[in-house]
N, C-alpha and C positions, 0 to 999 in steps of 0.2 A: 328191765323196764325201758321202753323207748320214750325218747321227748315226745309231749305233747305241746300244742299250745295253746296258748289262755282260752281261747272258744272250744277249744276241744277240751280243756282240762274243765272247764265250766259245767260239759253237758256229761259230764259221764255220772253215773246213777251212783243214787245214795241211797241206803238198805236200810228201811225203820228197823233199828233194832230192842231199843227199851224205852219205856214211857210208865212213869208214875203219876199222879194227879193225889195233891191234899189239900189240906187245911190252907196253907201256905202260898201253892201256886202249882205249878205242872214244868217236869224234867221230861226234854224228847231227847232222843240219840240216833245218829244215823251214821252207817259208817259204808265205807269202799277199799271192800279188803285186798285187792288187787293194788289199788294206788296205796293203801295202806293213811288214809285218811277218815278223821271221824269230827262230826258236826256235833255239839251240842245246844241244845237252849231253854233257858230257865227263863218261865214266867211267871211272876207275882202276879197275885188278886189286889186286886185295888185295898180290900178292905178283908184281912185275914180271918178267916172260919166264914167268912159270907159268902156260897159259894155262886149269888145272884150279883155280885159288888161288880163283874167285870172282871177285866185284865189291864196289867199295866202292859209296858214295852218290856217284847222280849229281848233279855241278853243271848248275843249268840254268838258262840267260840268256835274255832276251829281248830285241832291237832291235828299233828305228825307222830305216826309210829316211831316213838324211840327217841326224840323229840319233846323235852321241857317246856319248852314253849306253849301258849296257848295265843292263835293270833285272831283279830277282830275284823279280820275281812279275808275273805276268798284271795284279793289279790296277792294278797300276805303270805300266805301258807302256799301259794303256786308259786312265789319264789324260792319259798323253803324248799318245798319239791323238786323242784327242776335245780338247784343247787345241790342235793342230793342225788337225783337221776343222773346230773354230768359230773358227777364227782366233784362240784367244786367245795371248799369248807370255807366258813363263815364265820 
């Protein structure tokens, strides 16, 4: 995999791949299996089984294939990335 950088790493596409909706709130997932990157986000109903109450604020995470970690912003996980792309360990 070659470096990219942070604007390029930013626009490269991310692949809806699952989505649930309940009682509860709505899970989406998107992933980029070439950079080996996946987005998730989980959002609450304001008012659970109401499915008229709204939405709160989505949480939204970001992993790395093979990778523990779950990081809270884009900036985050392009460190992770490109520390793995140049071999560095952390």
């Amino acid at each position: 995999m070659n470096e990219l950088t942070y604007e390029e790493f930013c626009k490269q596409p991310l692949r809806y791949t699952l989505g649930m909706t309940g009682d509860w709130g709505a899970q989406r997932q998107y992933r980029n299996d070439d950079l080996g990157v996946q987005k998730e986000t989980i959002t609450r109903r304001k008012r659970h089984g109401d499915i008229y109450s709204g939405w709160r604020t989505a949480k939204v995470g970001f992993f790395l294939d093979g990778d523990p970690r779950e990081f809270t912003t884009v900036a985050e996980l392009y460190v992770a990335w490109m520390a793995r792309v140049c071999g560095v360990e952390e």
